[in-house]
mmCIF entry with sequence, helices, sheets and N, C-alpha, C, O atoms, coordinates in Angstrom:
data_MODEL
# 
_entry.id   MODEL 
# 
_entity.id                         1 
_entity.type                       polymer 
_entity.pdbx_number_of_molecules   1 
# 
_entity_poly.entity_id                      1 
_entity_poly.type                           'polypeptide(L)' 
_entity_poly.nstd_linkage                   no 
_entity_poly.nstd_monomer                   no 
_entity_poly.pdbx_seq_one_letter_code       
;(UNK)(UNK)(UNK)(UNK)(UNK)(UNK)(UNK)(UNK)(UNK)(UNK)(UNK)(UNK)(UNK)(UNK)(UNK)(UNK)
(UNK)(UNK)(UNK)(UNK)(UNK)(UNK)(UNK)(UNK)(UNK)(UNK)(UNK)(UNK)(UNK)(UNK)(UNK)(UNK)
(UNK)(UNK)(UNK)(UNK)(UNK)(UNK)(UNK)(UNK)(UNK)(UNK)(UNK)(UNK)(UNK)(UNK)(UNK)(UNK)
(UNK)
;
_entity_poly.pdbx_seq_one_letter_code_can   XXXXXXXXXXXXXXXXXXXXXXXXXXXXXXXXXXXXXXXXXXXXXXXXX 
_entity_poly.pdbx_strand_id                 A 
# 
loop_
_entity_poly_seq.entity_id 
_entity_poly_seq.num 
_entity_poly_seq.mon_id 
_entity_poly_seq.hetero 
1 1  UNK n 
1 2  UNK n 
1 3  UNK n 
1 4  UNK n 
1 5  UNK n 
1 6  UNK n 
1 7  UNK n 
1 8  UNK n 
1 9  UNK n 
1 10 UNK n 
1 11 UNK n 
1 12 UNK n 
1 13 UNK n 
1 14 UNK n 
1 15 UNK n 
1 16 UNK n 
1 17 UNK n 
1 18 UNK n 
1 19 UNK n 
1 20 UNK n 
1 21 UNK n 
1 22 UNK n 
1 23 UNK n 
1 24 UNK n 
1 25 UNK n 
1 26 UNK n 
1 27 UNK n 
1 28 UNK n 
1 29 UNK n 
1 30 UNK n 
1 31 UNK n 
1 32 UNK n 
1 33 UNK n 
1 34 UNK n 
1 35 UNK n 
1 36 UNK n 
1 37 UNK n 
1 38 UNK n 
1 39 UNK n 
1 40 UNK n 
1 41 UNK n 
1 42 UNK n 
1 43 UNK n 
1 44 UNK n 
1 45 UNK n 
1 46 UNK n 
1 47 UNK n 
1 48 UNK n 
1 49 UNK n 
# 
_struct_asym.id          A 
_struct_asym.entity_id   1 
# 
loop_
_struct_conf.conf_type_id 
_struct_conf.id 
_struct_conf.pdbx_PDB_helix_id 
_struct_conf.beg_label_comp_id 
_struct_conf.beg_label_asym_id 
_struct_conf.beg_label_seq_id 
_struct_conf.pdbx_beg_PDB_ins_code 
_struct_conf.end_label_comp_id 
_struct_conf.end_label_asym_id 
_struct_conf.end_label_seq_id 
_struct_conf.pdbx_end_PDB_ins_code 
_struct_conf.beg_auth_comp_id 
_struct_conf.beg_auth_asym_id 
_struct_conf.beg_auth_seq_id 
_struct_conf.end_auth_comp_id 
_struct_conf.end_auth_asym_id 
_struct_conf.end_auth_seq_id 
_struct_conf.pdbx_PDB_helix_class 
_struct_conf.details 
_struct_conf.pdbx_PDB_helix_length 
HELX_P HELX_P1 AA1 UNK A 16 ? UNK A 28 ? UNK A 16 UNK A 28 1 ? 13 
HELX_P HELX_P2 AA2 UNK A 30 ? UNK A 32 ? UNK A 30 UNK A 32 5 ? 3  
# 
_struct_conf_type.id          HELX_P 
_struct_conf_type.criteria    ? 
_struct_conf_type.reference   ? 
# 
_struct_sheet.id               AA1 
_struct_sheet.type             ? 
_struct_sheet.number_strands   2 
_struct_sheet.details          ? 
# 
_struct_sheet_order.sheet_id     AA1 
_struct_sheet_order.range_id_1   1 
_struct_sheet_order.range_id_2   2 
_struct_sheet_order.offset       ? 
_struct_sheet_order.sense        anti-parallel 
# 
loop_
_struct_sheet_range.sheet_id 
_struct_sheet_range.id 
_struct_sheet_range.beg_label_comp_id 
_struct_sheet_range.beg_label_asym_id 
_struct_sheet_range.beg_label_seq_id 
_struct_sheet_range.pdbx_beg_PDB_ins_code 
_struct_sheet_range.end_label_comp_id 
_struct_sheet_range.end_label_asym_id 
_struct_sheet_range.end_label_seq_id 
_struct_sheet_range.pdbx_end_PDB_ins_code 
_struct_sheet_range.beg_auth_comp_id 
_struct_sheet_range.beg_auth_asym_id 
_struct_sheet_range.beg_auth_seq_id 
_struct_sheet_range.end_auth_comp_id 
_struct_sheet_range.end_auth_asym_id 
_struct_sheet_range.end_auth_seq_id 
AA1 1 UNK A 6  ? UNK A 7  ? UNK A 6  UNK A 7  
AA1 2 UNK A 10 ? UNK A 11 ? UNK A 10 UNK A 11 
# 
loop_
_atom_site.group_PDB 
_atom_site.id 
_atom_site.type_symbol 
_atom_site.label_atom_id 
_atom_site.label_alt_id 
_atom_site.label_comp_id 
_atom_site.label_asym_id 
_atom_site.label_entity_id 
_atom_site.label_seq_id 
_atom_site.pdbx_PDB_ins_code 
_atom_site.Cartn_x 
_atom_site.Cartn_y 
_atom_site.Cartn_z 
_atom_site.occupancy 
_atom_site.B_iso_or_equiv 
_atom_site.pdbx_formal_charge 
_atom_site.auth_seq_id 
_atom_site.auth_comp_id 
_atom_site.auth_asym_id 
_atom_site.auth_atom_id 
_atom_site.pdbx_PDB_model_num 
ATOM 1   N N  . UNK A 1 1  ? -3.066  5.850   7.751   1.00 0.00 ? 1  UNK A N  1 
ATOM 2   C CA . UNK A 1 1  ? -2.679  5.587   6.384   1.00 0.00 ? 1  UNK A CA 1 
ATOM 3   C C  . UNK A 1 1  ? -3.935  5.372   5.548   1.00 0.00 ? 1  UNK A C  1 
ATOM 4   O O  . UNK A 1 1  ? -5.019  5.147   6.086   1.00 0.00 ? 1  UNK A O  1 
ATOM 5   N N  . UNK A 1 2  ? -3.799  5.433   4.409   1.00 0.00 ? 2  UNK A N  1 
ATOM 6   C CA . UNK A 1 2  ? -4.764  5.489   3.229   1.00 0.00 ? 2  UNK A CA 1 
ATOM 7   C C  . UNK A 1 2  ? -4.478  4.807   2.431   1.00 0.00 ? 2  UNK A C  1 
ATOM 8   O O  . UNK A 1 2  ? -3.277  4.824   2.161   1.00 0.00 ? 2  UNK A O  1 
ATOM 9   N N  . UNK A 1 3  ? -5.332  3.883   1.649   1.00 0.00 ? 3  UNK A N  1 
ATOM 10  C CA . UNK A 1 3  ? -4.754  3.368   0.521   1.00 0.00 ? 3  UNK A CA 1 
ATOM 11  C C  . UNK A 1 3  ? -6.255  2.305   -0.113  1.00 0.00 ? 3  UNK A C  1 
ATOM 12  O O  . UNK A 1 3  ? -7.110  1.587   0.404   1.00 0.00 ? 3  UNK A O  1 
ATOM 13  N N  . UNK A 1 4  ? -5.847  2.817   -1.657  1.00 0.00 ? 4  UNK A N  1 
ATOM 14  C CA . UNK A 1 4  ? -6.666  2.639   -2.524  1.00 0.00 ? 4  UNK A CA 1 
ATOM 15  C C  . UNK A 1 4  ? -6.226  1.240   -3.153  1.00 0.00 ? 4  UNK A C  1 
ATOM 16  O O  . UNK A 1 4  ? -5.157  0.685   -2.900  1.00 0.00 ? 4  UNK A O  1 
ATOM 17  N N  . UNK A 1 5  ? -7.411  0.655   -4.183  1.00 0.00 ? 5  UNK A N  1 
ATOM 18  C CA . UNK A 1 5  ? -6.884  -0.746  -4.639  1.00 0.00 ? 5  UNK A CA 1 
ATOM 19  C C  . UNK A 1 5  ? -8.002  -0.226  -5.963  1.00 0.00 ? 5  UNK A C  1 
ATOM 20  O O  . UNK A 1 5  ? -9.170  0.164   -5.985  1.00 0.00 ? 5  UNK A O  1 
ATOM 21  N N  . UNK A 1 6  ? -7.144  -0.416  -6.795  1.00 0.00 ? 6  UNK A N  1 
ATOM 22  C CA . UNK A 1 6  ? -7.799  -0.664  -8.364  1.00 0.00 ? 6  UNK A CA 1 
ATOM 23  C C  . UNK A 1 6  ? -7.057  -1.954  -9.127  1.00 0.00 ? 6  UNK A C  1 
ATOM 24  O O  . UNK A 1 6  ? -5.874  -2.287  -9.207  1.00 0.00 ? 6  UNK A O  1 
ATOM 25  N N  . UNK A 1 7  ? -8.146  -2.456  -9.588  1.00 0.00 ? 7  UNK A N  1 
ATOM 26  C CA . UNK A 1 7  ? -8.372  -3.422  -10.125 1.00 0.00 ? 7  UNK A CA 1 
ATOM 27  C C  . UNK A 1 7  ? -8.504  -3.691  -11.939 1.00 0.00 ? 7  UNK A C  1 
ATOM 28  O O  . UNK A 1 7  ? -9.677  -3.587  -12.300 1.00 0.00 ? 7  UNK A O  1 
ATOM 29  N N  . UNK A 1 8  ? -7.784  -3.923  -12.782 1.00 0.00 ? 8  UNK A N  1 
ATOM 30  C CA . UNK A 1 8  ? -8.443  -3.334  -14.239 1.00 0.00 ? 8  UNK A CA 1 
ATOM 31  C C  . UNK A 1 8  ? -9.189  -2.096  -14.556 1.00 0.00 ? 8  UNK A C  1 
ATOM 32  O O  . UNK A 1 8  ? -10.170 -2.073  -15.299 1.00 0.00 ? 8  UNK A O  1 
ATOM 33  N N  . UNK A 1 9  ? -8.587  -0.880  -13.847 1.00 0.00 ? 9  UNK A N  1 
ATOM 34  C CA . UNK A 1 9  ? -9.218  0.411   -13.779 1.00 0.00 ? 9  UNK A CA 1 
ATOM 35  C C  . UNK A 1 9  ? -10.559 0.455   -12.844 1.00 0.00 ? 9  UNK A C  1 
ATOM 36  O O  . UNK A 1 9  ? -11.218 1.492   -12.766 1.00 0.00 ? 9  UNK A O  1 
ATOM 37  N N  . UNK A 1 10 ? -10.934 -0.776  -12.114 1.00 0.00 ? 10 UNK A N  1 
ATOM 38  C CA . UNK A 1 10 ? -12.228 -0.446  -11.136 1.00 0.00 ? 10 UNK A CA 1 
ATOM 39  C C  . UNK A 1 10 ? -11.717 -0.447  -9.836  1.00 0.00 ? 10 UNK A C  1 
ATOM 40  O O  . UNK A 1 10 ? -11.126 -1.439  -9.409  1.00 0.00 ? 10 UNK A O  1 
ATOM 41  N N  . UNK A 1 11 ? -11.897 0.667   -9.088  1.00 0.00 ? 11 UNK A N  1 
ATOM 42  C CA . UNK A 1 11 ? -11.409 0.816   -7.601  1.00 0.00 ? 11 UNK A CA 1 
ATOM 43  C C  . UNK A 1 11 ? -12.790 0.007   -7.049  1.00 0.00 ? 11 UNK A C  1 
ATOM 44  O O  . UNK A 1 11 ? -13.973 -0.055  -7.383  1.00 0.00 ? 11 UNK A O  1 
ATOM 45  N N  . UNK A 1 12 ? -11.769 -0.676  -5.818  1.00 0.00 ? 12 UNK A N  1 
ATOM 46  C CA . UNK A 1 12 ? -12.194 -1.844  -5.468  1.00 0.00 ? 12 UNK A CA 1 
ATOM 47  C C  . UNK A 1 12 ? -12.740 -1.471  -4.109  1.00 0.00 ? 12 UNK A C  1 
ATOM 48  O O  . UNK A 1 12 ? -11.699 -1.477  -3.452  1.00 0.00 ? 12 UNK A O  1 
ATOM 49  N N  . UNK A 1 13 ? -13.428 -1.243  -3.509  1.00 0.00 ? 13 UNK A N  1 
ATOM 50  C CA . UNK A 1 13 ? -14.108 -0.175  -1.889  1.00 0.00 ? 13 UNK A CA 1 
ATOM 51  C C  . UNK A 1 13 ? -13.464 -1.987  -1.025  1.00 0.00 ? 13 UNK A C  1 
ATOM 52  O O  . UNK A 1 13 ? -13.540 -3.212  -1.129  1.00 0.00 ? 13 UNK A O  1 
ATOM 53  N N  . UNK A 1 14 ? -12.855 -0.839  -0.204  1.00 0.00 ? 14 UNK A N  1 
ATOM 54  C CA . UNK A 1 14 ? -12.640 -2.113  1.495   1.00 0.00 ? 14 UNK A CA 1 
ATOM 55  C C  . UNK A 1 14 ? -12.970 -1.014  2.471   1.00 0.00 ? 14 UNK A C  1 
ATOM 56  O O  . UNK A 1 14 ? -13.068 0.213   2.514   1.00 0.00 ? 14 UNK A O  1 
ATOM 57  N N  . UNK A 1 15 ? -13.107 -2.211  3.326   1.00 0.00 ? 15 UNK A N  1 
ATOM 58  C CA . UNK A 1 15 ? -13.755 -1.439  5.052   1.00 0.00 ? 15 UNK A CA 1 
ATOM 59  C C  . UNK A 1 15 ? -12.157 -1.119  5.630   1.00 0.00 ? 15 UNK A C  1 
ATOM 60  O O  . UNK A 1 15 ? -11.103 -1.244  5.006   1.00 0.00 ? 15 UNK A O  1 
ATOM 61  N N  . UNK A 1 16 ? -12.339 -0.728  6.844   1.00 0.00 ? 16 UNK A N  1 
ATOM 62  C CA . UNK A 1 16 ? -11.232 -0.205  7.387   1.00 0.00 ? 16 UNK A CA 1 
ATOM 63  C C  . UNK A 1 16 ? -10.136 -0.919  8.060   1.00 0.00 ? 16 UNK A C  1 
ATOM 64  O O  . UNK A 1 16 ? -9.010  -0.482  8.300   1.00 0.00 ? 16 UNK A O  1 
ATOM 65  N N  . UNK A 1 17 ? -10.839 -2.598  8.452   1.00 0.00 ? 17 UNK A N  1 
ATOM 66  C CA . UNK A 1 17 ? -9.952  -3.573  8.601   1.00 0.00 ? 17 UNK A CA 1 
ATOM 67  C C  . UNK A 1 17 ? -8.486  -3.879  8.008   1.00 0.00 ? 17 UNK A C  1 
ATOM 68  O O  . UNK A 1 17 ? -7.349  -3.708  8.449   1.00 0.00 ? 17 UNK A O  1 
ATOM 69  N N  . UNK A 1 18 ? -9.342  -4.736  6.067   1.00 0.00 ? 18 UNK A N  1 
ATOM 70  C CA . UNK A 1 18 ? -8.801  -4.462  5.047   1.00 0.00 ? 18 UNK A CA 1 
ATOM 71  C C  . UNK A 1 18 ? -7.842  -3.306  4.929   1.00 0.00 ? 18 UNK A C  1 
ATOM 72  O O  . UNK A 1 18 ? -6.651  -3.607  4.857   1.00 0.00 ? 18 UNK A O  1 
ATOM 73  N N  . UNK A 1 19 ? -8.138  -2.164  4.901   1.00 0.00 ? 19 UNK A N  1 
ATOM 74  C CA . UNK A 1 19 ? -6.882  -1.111  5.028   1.00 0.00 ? 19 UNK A CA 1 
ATOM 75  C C  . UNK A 1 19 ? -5.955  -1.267  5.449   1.00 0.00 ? 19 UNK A C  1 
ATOM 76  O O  . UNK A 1 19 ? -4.901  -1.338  4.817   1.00 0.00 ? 19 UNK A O  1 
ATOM 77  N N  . UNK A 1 20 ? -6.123  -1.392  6.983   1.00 0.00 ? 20 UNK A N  1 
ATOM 78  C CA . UNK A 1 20 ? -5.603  -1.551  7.895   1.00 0.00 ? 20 UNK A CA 1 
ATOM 79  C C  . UNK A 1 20 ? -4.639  -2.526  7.496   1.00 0.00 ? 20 UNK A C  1 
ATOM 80  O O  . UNK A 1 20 ? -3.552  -2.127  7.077   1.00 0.00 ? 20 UNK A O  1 
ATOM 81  N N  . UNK A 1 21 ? -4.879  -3.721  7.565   1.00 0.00 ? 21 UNK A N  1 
ATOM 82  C CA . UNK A 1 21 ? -3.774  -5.360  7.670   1.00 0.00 ? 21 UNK A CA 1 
ATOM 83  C C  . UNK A 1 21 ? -3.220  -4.453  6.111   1.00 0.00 ? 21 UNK A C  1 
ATOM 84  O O  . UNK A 1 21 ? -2.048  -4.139  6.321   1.00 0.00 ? 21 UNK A O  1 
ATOM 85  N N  . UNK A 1 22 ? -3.584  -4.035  4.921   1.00 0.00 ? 22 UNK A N  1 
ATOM 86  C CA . UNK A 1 22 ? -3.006  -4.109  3.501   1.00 0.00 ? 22 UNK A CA 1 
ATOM 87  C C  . UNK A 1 22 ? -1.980  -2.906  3.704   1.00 0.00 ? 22 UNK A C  1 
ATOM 88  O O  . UNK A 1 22 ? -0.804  -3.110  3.404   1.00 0.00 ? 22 UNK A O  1 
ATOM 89  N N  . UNK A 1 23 ? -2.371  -1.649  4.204   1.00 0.00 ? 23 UNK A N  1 
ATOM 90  C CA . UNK A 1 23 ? -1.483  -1.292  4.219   1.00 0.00 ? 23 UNK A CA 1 
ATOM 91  C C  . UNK A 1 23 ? -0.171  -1.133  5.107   1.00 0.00 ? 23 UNK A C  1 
ATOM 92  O O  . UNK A 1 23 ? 0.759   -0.497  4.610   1.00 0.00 ? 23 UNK A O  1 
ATOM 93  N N  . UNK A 1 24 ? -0.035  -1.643  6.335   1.00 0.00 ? 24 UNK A N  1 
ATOM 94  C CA . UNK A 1 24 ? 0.584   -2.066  7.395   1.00 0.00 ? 24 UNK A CA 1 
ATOM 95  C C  . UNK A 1 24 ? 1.398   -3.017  7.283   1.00 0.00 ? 24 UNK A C  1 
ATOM 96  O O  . UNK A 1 24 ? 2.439   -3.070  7.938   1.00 0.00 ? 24 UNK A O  1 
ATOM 97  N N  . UNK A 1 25 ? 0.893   -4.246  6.105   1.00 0.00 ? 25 UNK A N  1 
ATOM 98  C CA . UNK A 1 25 ? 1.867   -5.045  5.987   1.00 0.00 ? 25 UNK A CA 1 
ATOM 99  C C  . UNK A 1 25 ? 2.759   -4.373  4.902   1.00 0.00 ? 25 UNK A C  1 
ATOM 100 O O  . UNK A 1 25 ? 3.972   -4.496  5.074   1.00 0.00 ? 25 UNK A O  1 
ATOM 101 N N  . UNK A 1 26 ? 2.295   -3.616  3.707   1.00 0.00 ? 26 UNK A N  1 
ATOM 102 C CA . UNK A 1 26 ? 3.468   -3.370  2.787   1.00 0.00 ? 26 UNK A CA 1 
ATOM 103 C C  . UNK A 1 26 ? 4.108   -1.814  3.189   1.00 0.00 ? 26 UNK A C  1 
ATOM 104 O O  . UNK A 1 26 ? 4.718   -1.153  2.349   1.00 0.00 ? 26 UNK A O  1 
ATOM 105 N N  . UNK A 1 27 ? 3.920   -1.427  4.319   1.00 0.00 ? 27 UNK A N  1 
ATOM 106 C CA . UNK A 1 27 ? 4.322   -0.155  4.330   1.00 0.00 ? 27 UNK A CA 1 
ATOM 107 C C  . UNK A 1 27 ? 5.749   -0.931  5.083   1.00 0.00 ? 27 UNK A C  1 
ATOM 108 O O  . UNK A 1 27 ? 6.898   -0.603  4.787   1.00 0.00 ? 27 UNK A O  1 
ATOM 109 N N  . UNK A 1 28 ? 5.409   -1.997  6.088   1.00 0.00 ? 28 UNK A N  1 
ATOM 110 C CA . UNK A 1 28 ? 6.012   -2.435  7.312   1.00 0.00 ? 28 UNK A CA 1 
ATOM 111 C C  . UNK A 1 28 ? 7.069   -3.163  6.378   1.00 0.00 ? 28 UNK A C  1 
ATOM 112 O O  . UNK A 1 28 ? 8.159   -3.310  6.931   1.00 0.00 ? 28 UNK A O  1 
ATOM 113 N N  . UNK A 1 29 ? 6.988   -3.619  5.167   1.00 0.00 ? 29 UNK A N  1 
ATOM 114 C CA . UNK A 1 29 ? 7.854   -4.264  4.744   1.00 0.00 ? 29 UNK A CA 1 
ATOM 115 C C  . UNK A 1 29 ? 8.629   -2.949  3.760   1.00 0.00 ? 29 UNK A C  1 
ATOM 116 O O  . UNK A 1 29 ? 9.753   -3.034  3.266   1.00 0.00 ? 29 UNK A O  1 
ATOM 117 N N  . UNK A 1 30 ? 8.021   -2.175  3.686   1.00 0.00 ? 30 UNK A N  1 
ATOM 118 C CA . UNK A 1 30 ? 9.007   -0.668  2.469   1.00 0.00 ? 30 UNK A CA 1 
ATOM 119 C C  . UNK A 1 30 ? 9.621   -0.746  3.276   1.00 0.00 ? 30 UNK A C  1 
ATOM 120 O O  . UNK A 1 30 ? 10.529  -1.568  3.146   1.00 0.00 ? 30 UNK A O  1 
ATOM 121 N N  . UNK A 1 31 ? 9.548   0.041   4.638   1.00 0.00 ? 31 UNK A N  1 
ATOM 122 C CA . UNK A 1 31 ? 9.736   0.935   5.357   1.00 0.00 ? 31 UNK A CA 1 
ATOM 123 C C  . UNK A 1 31 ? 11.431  -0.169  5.899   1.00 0.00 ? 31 UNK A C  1 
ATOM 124 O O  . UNK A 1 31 ? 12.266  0.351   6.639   1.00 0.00 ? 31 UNK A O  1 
ATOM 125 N N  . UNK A 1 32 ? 11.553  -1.128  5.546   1.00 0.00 ? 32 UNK A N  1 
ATOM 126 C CA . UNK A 1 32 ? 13.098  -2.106  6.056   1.00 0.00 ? 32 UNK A CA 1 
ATOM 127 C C  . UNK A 1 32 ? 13.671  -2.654  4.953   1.00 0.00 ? 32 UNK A C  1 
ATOM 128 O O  . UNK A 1 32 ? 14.408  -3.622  5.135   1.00 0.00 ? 32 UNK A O  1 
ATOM 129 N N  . UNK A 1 33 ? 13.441  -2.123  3.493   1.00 0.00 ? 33 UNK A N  1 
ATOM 130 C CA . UNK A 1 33 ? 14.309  -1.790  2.564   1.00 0.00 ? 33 UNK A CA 1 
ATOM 131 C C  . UNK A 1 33 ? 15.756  -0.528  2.386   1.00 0.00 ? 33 UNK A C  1 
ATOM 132 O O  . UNK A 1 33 ? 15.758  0.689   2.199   1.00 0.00 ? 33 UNK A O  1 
ATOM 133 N N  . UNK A 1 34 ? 16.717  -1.418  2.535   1.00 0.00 ? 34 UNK A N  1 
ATOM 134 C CA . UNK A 1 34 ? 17.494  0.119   1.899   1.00 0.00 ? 34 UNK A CA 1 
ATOM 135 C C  . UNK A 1 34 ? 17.590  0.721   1.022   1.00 0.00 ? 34 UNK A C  1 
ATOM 136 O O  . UNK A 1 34 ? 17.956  0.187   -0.024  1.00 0.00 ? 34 UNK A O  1 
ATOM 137 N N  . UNK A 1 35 ? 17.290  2.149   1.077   1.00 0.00 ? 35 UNK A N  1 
ATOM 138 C CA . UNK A 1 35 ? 17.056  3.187   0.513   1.00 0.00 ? 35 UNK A CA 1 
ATOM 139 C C  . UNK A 1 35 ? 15.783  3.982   0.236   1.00 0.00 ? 35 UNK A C  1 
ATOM 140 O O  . UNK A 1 35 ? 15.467  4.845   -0.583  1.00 0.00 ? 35 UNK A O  1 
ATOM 141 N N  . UNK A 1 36 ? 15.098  3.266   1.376   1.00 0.00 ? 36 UNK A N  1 
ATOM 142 C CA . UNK A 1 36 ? 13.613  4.050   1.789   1.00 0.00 ? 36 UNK A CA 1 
ATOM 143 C C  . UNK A 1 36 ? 13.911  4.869   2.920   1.00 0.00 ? 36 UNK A C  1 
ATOM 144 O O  . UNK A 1 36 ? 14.418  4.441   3.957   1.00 0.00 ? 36 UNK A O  1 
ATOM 145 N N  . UNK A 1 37 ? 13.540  6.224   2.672   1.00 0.00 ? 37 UNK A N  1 
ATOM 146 C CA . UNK A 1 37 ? 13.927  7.550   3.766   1.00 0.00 ? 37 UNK A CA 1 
ATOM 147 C C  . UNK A 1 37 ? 12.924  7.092   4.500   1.00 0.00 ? 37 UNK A C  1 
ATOM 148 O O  . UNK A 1 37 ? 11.927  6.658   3.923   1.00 0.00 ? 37 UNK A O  1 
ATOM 149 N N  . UNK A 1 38 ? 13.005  7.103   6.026   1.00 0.00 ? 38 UNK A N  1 
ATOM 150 C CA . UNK A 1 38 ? 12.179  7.318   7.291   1.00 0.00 ? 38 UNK A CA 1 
ATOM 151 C C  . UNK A 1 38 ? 11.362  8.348   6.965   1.00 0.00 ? 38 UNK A C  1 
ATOM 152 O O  . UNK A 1 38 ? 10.281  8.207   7.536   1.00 0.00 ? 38 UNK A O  1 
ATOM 153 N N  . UNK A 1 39 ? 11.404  9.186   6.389   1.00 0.00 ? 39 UNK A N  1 
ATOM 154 C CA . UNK A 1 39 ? 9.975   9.897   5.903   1.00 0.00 ? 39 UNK A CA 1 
ATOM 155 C C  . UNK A 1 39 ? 9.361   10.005  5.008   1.00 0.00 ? 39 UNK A C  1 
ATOM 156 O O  . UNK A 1 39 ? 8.899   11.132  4.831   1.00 0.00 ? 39 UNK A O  1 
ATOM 157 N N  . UNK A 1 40 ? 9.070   9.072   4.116   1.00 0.00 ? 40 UNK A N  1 
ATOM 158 C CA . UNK A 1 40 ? 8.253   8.603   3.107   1.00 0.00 ? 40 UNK A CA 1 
ATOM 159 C C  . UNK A 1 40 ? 7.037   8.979   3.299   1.00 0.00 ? 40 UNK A C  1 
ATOM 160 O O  . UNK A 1 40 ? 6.425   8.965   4.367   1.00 0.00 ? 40 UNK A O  1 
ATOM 161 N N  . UNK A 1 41 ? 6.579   9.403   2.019   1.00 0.00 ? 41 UNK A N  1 
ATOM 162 C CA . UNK A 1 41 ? 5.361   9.829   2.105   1.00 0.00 ? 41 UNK A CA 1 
ATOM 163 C C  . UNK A 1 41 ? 4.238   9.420   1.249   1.00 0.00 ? 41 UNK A C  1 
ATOM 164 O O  . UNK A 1 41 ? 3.077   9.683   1.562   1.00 0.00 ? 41 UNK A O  1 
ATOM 165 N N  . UNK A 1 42 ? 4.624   8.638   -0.068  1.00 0.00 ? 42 UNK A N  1 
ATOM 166 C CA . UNK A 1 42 ? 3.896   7.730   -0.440  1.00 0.00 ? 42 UNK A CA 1 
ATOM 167 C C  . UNK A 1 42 ? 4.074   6.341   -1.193  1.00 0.00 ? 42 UNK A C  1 
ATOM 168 O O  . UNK A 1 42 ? 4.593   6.524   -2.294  1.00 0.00 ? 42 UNK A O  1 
ATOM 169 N N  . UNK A 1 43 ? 3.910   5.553   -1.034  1.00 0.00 ? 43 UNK A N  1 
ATOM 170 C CA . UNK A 1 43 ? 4.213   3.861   -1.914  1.00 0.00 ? 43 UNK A CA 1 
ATOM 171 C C  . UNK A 1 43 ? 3.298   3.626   -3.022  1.00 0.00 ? 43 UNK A C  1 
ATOM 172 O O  . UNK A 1 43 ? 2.069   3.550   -2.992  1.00 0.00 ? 43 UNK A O  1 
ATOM 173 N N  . UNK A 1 44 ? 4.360   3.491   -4.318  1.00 0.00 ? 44 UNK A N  1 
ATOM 174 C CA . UNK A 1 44 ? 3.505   3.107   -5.109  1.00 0.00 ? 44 UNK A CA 1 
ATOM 175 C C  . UNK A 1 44 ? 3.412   1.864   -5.379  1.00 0.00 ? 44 UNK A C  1 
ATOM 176 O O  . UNK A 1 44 ? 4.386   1.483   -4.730  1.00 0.00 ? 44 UNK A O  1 
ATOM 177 N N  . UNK A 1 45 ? 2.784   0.481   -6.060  1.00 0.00 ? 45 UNK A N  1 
ATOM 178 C CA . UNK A 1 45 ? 3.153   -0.806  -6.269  1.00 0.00 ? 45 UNK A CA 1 
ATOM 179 C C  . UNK A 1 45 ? 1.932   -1.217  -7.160  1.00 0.00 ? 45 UNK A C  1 
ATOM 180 O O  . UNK A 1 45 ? 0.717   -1.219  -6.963  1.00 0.00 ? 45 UNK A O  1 
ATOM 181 N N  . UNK A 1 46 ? 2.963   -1.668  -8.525  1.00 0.00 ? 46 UNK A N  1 
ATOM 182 C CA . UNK A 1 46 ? 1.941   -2.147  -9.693  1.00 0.00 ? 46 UNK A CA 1 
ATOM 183 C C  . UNK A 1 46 ? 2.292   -3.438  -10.146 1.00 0.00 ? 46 UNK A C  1 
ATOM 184 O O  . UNK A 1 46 ? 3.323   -3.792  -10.717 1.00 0.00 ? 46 UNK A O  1 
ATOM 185 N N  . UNK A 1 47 ? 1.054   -4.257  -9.736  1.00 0.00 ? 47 UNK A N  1 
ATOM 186 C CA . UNK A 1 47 ? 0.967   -5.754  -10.330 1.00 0.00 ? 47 UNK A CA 1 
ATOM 187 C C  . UNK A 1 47 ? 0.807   -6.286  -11.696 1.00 0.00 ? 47 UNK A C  1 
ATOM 188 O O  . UNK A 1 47 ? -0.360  -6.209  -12.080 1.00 0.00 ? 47 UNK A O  1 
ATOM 189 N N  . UNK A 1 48 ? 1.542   -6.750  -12.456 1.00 0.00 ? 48 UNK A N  1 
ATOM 190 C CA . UNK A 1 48 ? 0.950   -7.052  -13.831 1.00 0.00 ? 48 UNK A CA 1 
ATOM 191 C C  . UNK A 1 48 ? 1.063   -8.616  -13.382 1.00 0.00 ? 48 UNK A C  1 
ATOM 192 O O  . UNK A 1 48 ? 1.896   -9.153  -12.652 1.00 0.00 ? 48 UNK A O  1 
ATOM 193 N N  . UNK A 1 49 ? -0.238  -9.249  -14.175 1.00 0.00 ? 49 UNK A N  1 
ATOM 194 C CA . UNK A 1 49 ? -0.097  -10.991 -14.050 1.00 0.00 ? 49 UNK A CA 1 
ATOM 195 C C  . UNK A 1 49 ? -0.217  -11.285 -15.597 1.00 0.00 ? 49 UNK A C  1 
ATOM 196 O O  . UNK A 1 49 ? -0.169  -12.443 -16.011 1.00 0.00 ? 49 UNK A O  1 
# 
């Protein structure tokens, strides 16, 4: 998996750890929503604070 992090329009560089745990936990949590197809192919998710 792949996954990018921008920040106020500045993409934010992580090592492969980071990837790893960030996207694993929110894929792991899409992926046991209903009405997410078993073959999904990409997640989008936008934070406003």
């Amino acid at each position: 998996m792949e996954i990018e992090l921008t920040v106020d329009g500045k993409e934010i560089a992580m090592n492969d750890f980071v990837q790893s745990i960030l996207s694993g936990t929110i894929a792991g949590a899409v992926e046991h929503l209903h009405g997410v197809d078993d073959e999904w192919q990409q997640i989008s998710i936008r934070i406003n604070k």
